[in-house]
C-alpha positions as CSV (number, residue, x, y, z in Angstrom):
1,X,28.9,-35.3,-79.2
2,X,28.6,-34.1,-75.7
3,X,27.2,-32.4,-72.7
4,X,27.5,-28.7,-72.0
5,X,26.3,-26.7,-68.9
6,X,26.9,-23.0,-67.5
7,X,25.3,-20.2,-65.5
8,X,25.6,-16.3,-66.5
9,X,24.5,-13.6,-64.4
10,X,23.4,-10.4,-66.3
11,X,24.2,-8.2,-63.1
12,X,27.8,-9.2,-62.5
13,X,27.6,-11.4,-59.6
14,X,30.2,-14.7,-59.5
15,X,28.8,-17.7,-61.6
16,X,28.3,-20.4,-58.5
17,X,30.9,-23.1,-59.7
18,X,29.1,-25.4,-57.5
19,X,26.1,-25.2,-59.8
20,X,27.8,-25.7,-62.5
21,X,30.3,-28.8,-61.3
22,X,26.6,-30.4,-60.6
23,X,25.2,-30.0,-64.2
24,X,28.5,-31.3,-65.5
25,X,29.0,-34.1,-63.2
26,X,25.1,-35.1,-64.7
27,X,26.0,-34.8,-67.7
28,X,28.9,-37.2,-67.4
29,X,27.4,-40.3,-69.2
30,X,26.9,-38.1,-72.3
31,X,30.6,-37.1,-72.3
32,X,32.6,-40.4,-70.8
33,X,36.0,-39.1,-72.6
34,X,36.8,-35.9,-70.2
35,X,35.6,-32.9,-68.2
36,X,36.3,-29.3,-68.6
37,X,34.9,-26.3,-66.1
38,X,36.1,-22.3,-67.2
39,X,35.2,-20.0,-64.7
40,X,35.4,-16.3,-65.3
41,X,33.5,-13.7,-63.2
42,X,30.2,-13.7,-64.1
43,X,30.4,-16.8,-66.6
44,X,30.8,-20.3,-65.9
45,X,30.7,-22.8,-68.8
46,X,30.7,-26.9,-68.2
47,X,31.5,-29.7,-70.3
48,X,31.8,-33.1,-70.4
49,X,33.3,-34.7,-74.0
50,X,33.0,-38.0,-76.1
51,X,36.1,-37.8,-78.5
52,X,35.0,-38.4,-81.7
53,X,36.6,-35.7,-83.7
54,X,40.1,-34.4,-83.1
55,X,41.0,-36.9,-80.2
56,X,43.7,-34.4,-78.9
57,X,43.5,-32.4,-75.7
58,X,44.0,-29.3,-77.7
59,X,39.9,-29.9,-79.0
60,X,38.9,-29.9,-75.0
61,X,36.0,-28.1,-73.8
62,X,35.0,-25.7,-72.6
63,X,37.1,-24.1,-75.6
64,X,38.8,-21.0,-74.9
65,X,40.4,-18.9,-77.6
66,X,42.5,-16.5,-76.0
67,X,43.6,-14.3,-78.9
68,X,39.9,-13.7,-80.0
69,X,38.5,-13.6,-76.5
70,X,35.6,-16.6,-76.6
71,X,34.9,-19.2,-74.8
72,X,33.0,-22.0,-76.5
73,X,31.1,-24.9,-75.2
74,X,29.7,-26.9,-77.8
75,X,27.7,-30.3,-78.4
76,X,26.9,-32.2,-81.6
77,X,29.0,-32.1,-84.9
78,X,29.3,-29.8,-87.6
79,X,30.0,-32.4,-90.4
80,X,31.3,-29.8,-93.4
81,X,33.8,-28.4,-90.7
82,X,36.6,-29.4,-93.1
83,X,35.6,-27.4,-96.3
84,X,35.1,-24.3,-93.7
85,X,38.1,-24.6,-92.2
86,X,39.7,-24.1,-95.4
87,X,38.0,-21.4,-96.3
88,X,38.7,-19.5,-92.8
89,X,42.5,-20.3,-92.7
90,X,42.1,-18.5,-96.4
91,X,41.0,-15.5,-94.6
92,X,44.0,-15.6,-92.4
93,X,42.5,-17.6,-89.5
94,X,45.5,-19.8,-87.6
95,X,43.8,-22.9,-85.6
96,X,45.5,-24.5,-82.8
97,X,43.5,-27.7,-82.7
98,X,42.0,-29.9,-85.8
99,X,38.4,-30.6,-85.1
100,X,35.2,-28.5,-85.2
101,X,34.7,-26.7,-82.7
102,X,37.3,-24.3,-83.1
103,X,36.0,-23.6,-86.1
104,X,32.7,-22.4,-84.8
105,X,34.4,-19.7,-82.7
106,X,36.4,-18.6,-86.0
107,X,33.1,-18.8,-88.1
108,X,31.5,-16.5,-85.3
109,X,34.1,-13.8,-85.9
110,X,34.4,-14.4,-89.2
111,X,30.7,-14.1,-90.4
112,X,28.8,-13.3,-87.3
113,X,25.2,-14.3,-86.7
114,X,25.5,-15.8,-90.1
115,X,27.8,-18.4,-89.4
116,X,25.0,-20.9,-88.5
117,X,23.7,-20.4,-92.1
118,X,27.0,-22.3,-93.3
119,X,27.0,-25.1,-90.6
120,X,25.6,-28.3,-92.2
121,X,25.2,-30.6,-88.8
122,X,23.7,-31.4,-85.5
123,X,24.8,-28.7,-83.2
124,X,23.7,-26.6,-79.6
125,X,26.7,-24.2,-78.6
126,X,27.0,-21.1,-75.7
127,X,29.3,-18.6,-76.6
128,X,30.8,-16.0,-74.7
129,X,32.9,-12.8,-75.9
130,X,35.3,-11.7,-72.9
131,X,35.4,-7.8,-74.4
132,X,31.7,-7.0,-75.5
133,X,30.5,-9.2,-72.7
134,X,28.2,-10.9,-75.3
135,X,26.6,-14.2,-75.0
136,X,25.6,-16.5,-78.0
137,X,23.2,-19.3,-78.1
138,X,22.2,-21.5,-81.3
139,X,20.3,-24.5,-81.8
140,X,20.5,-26.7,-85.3
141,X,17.6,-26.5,-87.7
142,X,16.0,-29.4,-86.2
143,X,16.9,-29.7,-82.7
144,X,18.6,-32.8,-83.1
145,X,21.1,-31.4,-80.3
146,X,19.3,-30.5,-77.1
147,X,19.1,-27.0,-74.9
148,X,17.3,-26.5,-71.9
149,X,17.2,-23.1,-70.2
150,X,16.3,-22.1,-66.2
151,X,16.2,-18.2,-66.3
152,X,15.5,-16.1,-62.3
153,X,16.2,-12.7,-62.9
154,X,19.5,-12.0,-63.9
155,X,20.7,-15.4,-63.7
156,X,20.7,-17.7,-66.6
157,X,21.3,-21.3,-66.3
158,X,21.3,-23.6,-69.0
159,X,22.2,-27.0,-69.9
160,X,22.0,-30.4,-72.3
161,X,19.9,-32.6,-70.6
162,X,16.9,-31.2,-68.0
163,X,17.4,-33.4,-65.1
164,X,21.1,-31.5,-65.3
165,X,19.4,-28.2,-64.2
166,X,17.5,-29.8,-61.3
167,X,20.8,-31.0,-60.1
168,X,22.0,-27.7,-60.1
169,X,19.4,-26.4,-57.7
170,X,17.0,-23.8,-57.6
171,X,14.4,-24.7,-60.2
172,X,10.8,-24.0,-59.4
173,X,9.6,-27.7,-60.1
174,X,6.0,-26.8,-60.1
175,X,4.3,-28.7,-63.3
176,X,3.8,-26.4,-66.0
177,X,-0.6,-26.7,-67.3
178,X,0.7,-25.7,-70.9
179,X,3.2,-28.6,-70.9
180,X,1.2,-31.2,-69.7
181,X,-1.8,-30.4,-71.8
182,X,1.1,-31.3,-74.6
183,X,2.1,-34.5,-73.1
184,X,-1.7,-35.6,-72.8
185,X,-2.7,-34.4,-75.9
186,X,-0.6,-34.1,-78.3
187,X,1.3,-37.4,-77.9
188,X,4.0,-36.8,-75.1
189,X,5.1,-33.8,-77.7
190,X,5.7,-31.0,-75.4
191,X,6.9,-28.0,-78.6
192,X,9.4,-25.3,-77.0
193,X,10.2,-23.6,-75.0
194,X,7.6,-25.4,-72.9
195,X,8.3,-28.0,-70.8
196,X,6.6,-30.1,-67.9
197,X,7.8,-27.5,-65.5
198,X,7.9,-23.8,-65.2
199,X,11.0,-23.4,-64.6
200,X,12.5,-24.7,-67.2
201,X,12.5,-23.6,-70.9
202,X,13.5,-25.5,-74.0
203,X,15.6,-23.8,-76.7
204,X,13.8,-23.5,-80.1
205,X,15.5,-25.1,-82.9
206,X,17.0,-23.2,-86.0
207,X,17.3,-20.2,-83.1
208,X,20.1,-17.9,-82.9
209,X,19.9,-15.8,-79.2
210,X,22.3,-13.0,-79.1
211,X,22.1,-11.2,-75.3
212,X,23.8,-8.7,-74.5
213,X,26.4,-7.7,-71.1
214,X,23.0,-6.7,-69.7
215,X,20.8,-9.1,-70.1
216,X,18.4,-8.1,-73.1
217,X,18.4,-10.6,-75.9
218,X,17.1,-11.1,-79.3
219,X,16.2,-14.1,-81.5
220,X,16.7,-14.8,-84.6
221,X,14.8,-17.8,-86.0
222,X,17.9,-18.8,-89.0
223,X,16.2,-21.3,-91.2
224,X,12.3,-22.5,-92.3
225,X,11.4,-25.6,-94.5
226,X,9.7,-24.1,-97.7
227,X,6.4,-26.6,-98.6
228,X,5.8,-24.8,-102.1
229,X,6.1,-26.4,-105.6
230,X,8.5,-24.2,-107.3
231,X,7.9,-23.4,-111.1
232,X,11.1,-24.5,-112.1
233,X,10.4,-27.5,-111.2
234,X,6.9,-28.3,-113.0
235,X,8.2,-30.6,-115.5
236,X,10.3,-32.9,-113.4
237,X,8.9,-36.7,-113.8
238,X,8.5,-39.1,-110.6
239,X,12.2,-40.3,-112.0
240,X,13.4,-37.4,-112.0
241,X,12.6,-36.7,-108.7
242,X,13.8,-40.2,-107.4
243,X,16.8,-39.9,-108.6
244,X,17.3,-36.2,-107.1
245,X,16.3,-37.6,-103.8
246,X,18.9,-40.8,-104.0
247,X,21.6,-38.3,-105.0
248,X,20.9,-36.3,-101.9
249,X,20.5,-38.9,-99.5
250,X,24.1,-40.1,-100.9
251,X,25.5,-36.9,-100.3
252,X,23.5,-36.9,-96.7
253,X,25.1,-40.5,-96.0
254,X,28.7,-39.1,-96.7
255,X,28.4,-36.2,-94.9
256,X,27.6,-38.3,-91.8
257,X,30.7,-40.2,-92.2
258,X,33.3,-37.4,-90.8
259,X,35.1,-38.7,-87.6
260,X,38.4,-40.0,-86.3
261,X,36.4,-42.9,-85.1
262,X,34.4,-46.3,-86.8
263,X,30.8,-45.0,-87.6
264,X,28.3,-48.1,-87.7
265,X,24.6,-48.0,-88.2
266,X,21.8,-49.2,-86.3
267,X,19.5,-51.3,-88.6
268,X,15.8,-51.6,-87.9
269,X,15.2,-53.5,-91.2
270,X,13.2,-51.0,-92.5
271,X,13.5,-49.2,-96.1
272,X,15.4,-46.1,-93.9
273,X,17.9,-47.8,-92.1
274,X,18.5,-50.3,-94.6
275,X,18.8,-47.9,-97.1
276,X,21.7,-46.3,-95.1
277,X,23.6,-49.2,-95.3
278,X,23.5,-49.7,-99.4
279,X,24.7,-46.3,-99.6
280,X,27.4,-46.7,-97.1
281,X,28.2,-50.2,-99.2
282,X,28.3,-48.1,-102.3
283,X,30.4,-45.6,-100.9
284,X,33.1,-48.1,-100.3
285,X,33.0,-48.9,-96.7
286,X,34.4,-52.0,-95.4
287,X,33.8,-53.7,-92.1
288,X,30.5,-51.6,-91.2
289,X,29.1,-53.2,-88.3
290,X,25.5,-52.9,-87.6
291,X,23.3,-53.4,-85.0
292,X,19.6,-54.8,-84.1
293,X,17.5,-55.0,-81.5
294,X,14.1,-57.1,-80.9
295,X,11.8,-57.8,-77.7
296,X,10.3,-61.1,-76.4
297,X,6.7,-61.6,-77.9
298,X,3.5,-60.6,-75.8
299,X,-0.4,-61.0,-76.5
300,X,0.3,-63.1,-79.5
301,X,2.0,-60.1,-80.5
302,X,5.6,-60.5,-82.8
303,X,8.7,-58.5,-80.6
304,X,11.3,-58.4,-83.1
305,X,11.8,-57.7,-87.1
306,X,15.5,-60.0,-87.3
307,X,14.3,-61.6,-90.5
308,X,14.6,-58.3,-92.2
309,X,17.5,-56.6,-90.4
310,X,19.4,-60.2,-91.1
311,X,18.6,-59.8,-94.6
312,X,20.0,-56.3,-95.2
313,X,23.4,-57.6,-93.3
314,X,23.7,-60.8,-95.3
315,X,23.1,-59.1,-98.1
316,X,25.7,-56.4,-97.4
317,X,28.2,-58.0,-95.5
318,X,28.2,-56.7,-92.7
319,X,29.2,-57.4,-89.4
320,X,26.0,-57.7,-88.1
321,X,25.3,-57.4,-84.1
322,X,21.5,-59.0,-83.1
323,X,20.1,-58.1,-79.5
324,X,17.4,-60.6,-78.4
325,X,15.7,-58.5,-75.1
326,X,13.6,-61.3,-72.6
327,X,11.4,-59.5,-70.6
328,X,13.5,-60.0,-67.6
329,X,16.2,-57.7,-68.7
330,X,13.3,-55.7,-70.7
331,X,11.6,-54.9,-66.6
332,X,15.2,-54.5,-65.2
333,X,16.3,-51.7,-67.7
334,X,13.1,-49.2,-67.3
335,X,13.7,-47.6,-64.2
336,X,17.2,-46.6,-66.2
337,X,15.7,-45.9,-69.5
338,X,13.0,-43.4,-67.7
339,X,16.0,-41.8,-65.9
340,X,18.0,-41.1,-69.5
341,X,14.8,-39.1,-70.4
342,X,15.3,-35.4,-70.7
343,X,11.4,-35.8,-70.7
344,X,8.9,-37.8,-70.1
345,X,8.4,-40.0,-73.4
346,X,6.3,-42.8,-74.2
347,X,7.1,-44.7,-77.2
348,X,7.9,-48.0,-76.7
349,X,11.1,-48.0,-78.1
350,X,12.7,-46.1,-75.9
351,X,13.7,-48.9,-74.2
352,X,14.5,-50.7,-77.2
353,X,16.8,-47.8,-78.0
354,X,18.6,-47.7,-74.3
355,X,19.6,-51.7,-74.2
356,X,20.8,-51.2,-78.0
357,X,22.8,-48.2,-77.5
358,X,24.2,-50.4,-74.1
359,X,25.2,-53.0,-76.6
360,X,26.2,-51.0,-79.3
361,X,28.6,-48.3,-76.9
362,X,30.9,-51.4,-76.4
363,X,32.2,-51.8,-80.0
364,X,32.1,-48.3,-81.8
365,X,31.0,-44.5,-80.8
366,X,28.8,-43.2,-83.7
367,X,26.2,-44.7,-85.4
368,X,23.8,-43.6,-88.2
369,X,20.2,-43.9,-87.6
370,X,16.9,-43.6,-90.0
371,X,15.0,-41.3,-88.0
372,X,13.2,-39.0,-90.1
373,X,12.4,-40.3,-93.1
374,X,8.7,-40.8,-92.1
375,X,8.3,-37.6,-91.1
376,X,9.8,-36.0,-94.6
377,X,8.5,-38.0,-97.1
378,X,5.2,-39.4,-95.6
379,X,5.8,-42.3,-94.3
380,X,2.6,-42.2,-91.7
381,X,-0.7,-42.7,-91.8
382,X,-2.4,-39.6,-91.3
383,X,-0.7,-38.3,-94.1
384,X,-3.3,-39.5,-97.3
385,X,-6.5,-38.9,-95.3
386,X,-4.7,-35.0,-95.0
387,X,-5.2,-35.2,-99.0
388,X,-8.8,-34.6,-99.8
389,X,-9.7,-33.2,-96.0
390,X,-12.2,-29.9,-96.2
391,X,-11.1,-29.7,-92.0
392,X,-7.3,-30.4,-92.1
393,X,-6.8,-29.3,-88.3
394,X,-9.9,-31.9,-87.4
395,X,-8.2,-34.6,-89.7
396,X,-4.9,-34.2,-88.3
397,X,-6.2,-34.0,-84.7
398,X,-8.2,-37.2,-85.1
399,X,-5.0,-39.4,-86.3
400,X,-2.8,-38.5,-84.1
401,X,-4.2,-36.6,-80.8
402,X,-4.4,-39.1,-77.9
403,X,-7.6,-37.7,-76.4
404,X,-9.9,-34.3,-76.8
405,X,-9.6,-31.6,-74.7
406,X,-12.9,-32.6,-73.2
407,X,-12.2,-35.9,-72.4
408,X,-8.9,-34.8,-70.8
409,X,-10.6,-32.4,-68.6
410,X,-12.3,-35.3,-67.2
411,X,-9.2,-37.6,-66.6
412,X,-6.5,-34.6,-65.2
413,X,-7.2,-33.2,-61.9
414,X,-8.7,-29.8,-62.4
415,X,-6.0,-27.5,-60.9
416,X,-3.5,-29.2,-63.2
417,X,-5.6,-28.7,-66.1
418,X,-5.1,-25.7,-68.8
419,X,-8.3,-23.4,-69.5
420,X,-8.3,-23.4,-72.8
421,X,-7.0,-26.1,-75.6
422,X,-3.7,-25.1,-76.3
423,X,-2.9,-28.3,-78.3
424,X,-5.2,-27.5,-80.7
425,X,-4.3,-24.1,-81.1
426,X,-0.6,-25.0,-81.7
427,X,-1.7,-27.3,-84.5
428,X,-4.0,-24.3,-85.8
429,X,-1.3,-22.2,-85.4
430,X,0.8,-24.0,-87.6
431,X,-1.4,-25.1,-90.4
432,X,-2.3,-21.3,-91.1
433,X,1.4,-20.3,-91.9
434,X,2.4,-19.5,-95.1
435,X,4.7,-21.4,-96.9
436,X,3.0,-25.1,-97.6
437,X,0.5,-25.5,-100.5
438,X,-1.1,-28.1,-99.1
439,X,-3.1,-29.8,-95.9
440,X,-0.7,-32.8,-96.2
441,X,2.6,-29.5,-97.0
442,X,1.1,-28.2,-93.5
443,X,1.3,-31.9,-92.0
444,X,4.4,-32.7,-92.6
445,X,6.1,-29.1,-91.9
446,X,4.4,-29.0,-88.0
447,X,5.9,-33.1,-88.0
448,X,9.4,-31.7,-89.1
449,X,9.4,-29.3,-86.8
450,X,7.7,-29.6,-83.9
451,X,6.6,-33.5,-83.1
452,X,9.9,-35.0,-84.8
453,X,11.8,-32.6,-82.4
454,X,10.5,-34.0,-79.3
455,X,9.6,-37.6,-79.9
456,X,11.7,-39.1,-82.5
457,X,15.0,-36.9,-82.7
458,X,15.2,-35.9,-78.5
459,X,14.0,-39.5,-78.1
460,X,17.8,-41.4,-80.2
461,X,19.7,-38.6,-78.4
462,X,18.5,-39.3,-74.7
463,X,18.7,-43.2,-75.5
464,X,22.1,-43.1,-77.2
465,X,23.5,-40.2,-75.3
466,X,22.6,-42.5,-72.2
467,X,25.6,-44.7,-72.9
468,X,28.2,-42.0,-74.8
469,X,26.8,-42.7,-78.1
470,X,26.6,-40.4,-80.9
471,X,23.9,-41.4,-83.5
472,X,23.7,-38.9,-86.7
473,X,20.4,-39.1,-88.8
474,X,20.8,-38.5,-92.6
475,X,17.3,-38.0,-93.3
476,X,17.3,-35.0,-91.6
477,X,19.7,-33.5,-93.6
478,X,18.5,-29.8,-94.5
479,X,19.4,-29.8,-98.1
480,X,18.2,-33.2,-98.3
481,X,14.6,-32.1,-96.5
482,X,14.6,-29.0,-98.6
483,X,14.3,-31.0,-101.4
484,X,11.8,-33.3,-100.1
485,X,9.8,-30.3,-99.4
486,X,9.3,-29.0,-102.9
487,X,8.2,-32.8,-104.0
488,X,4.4,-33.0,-104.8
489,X,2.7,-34.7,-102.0
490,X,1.3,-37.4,-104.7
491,X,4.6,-38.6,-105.5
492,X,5.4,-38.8,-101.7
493,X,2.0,-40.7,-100.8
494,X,2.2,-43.3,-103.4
495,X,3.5,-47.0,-102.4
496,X,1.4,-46.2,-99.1
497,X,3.5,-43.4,-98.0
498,X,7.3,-42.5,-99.3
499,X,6.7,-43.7,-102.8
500,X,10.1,-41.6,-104.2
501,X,12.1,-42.9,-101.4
502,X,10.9,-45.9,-101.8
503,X,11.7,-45.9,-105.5
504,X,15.1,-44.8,-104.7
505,X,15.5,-47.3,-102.9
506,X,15.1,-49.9,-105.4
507,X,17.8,-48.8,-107.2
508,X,20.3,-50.3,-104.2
509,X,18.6,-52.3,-102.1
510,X,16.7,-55.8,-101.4
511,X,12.8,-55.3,-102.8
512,X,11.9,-57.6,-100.0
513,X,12.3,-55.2,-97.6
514,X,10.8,-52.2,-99.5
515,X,7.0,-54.3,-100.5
516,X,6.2,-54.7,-97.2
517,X,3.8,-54.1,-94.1
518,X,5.3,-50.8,-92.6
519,X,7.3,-51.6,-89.1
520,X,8.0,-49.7,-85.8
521,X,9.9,-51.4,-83.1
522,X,8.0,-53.2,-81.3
523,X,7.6,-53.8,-77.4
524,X,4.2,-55.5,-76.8
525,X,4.9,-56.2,-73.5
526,X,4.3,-52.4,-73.0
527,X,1.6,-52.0,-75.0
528,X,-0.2,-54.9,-73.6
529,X,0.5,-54.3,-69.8
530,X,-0.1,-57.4,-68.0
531,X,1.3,-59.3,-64.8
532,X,4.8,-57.9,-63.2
533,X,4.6,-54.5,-65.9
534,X,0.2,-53.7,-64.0
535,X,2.2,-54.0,-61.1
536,X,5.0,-51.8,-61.3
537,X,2.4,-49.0,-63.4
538,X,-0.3,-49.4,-60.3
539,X,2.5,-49.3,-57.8
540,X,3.8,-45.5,-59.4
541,X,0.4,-44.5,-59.8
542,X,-1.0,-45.2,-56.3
543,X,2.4,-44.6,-54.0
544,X,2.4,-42.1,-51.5
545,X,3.8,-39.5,-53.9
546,X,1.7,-40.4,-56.7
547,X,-1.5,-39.7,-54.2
548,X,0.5,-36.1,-52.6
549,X,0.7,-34.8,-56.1
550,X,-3.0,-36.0,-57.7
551,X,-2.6,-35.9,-61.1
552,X,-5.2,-38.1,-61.9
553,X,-8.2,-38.7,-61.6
554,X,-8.6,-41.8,-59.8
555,X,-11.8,-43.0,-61.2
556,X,-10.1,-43.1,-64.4
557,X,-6.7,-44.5,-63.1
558,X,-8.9,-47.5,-61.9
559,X,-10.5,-47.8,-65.5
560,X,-7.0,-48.0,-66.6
561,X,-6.0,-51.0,-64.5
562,X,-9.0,-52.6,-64.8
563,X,-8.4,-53.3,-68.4
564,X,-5.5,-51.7,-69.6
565,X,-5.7,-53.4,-73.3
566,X,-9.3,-51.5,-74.0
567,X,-7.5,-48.3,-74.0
568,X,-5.1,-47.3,-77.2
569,X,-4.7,-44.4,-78.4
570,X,-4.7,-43.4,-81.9
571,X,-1.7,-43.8,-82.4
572,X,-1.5,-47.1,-80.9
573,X,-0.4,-46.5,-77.5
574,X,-1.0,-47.1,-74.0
575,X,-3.1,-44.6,-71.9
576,X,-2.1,-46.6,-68.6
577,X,1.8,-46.4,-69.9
578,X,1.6,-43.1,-70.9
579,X,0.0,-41.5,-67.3
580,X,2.7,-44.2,-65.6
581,X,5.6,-42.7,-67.4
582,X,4.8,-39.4,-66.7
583,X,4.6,-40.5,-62.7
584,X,7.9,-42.7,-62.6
585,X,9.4,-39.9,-64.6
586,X,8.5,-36.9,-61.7
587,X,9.3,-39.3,-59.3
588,X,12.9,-40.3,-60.2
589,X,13.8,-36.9,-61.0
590,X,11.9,-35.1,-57.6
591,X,9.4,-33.5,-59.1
């Protein structure tokens, strides 16, 4: 787990090392454990590394492989690195180092654009070939490692982490109407390769980019979750598929364990997390140290879920680490949590996910993490109305948008605002695909992958990667989602949403924890913004830069701090914290 960064210029002109010292030294708190810059001509390639696997120097980035002319920078993990390893060395590959990357650069030579087919992990890599000239880009199936592009003619920039590209200079910051529509609509979600700004691209996920010496480049989109029931499968009970998904999960679990480091598990107290750590028990591990986090209370409103998190480590043994967040500390650490955002984000627990990964970075370096498991197997609840819907676009929009396009026309100032509704398009897009058999199919393929990309997944890696922590997410492993995929919706809505997960569940761990009210982690002190948080929101949204730049409209800002408790969105958040975000975000980063 790392940060990589680099500039290529398609017309043969020097890569600017100065650029590309500035995205590394940026990137620096994702890679605390060493540096690495190759420059060569026209290609530059940064890196900065958080030893996890292969804790030698000879596993430095960037990685350059003489004999077979590449130079590799690579962040993320490719967890079945072992069994290909074997299997090159047995086609007369010789490795100088023991860890993963290397193995990517002898996968590339050994099966070309196919190699990514074979990686089971969480990976974004830029590879260069010194003899064809050739650069190669790839993203993993669900994004879980981040890319961020800046192309201006014939130079391309590109790094982990957008902030990273700003530093580099150069970037036309102007705000992008496509991406913001997104972030107002569609619940911060901004899909690639849209961002907030124009000048900056995301990567796709499950993407392979192959450009040539010259500049012209081709995708090719490597993997797509199949939503279809599949005859063979017709006679399977709800057992059978329970115990198909525990068996996978297992296998998902085990996987994740690879490193020459301790590998802990943050534990919500939910059925996902908590699930994690009865397979990890039942694998055999020893000593697994956990780690929870909760929030003062607020509005009457309950900030932590301890009583189940301390169940699951009772229960288990394990040794358990509990974070109790005041608000004082809770207003202290948001100016850094919105600086570790690639983007602007506004789920609560962003916060909640920076001062635990703080905590947790001082005892271990990788953690597991249940992110996912909603989003597979149906864990929300726009999922069952998605059942019986005659409209499923409507349905869908109505659960989860935060506001129509009409109603944002009215709150965005009108030169910022996009003509037509592209959020609803997207979603449109999406559900007419081929490929799902069902309106609730068609849900949760656009939540795997396009919403789970940029909330949940870029949301752990920005928190975690803030202190040098890598967090790995079984749930979305692609075998394991595969099969979730070819489940029949009804056995995946029952129990209130995950039904065979949750069954599965019962088979290892505590029922208390399975028959309950669903959680999320909860900050009510920014849900319910009152004293010292109205302050700080008003003071963002009214500054001098705030009123230069007019986003908003300030008839509606003033609605907002009037009574910023009548406005929740569907999907219960804050209008007034998602508009202040988006302001304190631009305004950190010099937007």
């Amino acid at each position: 787990m790392c940060g990589l960064s680099g500039e290529i210029n398609f017309d043969g002109r020097p890569a600017d090392a100065g650029a590309v010292q500035r995205m590394t030294d940026a990137l620096s708190p994702r890679g605390p454990d060493g540096s690495g810059i190759v420059m060569r001509g026209p290609v530059g390639l940064g890196h900065r590394r958080l030893k996890i696997i292969d804790l030698s120097e000879k596993a430095q980035q960037p990685m350059v492989d003489a004999d077979l002319g590449v130079t590799l920078a690579f962040n993320g993990c490719i967890y079945n690195y072992p069994e290909l390893r074997e299997e090159l060395i047995g086609m007369g590959f010789r490795f100088f180092s023991h860890g993963d990357t290397e193995v990517i650069i002898k996968a590339w030579k050994a099966w070309g654009e196919a190699c990514v087919d074979r990686f089971k992990g969480m990976f974004a890599f830029v590879m260069h070939e010194r003899d064809t000239g050739r650069t190669v880009i790839a993203r993993d199936r669900f994004g879980i490692k981040p890319l961020y592009l800046a192309e201006q003619g014939k130079r391309l920039r590109f790094a982990s982490t957008l902030p990273a590209l700003l530093a580099a200079g150069d970037v036309d910051r102007t705000i992008d109407p496509v991406g913001l529509h997104h972030y107002m609509t569609f619940h911060a979600v901004v899909p690639p390769p849209h961002t907030l700004l124009k000048g900056v691209k995301k990567f796709p996920p499950a993407t392979l980019r192959v450009i040539e010496a010259d500049g012209t480049a081709r995708d090719r989109l490597y993997w797509q979750p199949d939503m279809t029931r599949h005859a063979e499968d017709a006679s399977l009970s709800a057992e059978d598929w329970r115990d198909r998904v525990l068996n996978s999960l297992r296998a998902a679990v085990k996987r994740r364990m690879v490193a020459d480091v301790p590998v802990g598990v943050l534990l919500s107290g939910g059925v996902d997390s908590s699930l994690i750590v009865g397979l990890l028990a039942e694998l055999g591990q020893t000593d697994l140290m956990t780690f929870s986090v909760g929030f003062e209370a607020a509005n009457g409103e309950q900030g932590d879920e301890f009583v189940y998190s301390d169940l699951i480590a009772k229960h288990y043994g394990t040794k358990h680490h509990q974070i109790f967040v005041p608000h004082a500390r809770l207003m202290e650490a948001l100016p850094g949590t919105i600086g570790a955002m690639s983007e602007p984000m506004v789920s609560y627990d962003n916060v909640g996910f920076y001062l635990l990964s703080q905590e947790v970075s001082k005892h271990i370096k990788v953690v597991q993490s249940g992110q996912g498991a909603d989003e597979v197997f149906a864990g929300y609840h726009w999922y069952p109305p998605m059942l019986e819907t005659n409209d499923p676009v409507e349905t869908y929009a109505r659960a989860f948008f935060d506001r129509s396009h009409v109603t944002l026309k009215t709150q965005l100032n009108g030169a910022y605002m996009a003509d037509t509704d592209v959020s609803r398009a997207l979603v449109e897009a999406h559900f007419a695909q081929g490929r799902a058999d069902t309106p609730v199919d068609q849900a949760l393929r656009l939540d795997s992958q396009v919403m789970l990309v940029d909330d949940p997944v870029k949301r752990v890696d920005n928190m975690t990667m803030a202190w040098g922590l890598e967090a790995r997410v079984p749930f979305l492993d692609h075998e394991l989602v595969e099969l979730a995929g070819r489940i029949p919706p009804e056995h995946k809505l029952a129990q209130g949403g995950k039904g065979v997960l949750k069954e599965a569940a019962r088979l290892l761990i505590p029922s208390e924890v399975i028959d309950r009210k669903k959680g999320y982690f909860p900050v009510p002190a920014l849900k319910y913004i009152q004293g010292p948080y109205l302050d700080m929101v008003r003071e963002a949204l009214t500054n001098q830069a705030a009123r230069d730049r007019g986003l908003f409209d300030p008839e509606y800002l003033d609605t907002l701090f009037a009574d910023p408790t009548a406005h929740i969105t569907p999907l219960r958040g804050s209008e007034l914290w998602q508009v202040a975000v988006l302001e304190m975000w631009m305004q950190q980063h010099g937007v």
